[in-house]
C-alpha positions as a printed Julia matrix, in Angstrom:
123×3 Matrix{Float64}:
  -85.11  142.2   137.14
  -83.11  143.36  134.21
  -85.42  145.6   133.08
  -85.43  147.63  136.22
  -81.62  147.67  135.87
  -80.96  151.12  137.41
  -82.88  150.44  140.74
  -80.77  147.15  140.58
  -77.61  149.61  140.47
  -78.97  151.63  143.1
  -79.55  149.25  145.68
  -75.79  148.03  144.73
  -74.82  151.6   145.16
  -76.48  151.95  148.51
  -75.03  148.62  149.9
  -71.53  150.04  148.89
  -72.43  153.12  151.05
  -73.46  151.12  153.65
  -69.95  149.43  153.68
  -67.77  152.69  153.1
  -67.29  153.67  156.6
  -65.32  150.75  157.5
  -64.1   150.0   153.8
  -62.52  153.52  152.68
  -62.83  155.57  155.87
  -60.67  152.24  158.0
  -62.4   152.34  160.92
  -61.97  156.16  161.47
  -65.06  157.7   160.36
  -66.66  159.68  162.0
  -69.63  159.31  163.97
  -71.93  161.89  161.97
  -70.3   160.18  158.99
  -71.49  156.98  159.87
  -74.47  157.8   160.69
  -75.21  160.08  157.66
  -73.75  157.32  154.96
  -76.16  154.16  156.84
  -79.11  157.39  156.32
  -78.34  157.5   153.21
  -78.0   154.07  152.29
  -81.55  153.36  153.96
  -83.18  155.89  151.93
  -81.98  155.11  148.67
  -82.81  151.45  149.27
  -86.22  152.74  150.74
  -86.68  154.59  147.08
  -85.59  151.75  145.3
  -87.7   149.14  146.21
  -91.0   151.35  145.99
  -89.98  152.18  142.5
  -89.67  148.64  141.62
  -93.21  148.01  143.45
  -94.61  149.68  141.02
  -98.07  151.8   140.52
  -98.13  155.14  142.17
  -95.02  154.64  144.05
  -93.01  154.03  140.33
  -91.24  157.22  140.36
  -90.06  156.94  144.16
  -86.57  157.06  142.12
  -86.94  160.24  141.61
  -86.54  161.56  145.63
  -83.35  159.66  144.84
  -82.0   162.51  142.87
  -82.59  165.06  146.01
  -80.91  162.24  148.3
  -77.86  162.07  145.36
  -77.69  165.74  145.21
  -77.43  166.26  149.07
  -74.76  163.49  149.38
  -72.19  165.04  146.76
  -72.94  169.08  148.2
  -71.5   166.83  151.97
  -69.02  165.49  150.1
  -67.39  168.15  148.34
  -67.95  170.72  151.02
  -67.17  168.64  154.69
  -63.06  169.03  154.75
  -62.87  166.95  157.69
  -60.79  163.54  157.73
  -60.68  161.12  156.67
  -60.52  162.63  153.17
  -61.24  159.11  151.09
  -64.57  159.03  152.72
  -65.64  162.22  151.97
  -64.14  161.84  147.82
  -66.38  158.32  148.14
  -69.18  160.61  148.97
  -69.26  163.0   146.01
  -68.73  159.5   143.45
  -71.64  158.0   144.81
  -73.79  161.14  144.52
  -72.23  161.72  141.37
  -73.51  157.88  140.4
  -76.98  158.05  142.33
  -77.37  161.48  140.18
  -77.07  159.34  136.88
  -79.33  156.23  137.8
  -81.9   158.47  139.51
  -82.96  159.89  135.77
  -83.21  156.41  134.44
  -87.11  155.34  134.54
  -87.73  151.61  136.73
  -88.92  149.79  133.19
  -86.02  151.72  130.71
  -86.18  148.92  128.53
  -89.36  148.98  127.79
  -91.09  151.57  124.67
  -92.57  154.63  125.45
  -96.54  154.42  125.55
  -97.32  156.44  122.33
  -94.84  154.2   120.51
  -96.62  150.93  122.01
 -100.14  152.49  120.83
  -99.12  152.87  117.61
  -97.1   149.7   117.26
  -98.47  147.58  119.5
  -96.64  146.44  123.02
  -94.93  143.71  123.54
  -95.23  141.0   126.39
  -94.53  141.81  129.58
  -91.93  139.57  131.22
């Protein structure tokens, strides 16, 4: 599992935005918040997991970077309150942006450089 650290992160990330409603917002969210935050959650996770499956599904954390990008543009541009949420909306993007670049095996050598050197075991 630590060498897929990043979709780790994410699917901390995307439990965190399943929580922020209730945790930052206090119970007055929104309904299209809400509902856009558990969205977003669900697709990240979604993303995630068939990154970490592996195969042809490996870079699945990459749609994560359109999700990411979509979340901060809501952020920064819905003025509605509560404020906190929406500032918690634009960190997480900002976050999701970051970890979405990161391949599922980071810790492992790029092929060329395992060709030439020889890989190592697999976990």
């Amino acid at each position: 599992m630590l060498r897929m650290w990043a979709r780790s992160l994410e699917l901390l990330v995307a439990a965190w935005l399943f929580a922020s409603p209730w945790t930052v917002g206090g119970g007055h969210a929104s309904t299209t918040v809400v509902v856009v935050d558990l969205a977003v959650a669900v697709a990240v996770v979604v993303c995630a997991l068939l990154s970490m499956r592996g195969g042809s599904s490996r870079y699945a954390h990459l749609v994560a970077f359109g999700i990411a990008f979509g979340l901060t543009v809501y952020g920064w541009w819905h003025r509605a309150e509560p404020v906190p949420v929406h500032e918690n909306h634009v960190m997480v993007g900002l976050v999701l942006l970051m970890t979405a670049v990161v391949p599922t095996e980071a810790l492992r050598p790029p092929v060329p450089w395992q060709q030439r050197h020889g890989a190592p075991p697999r976990d």
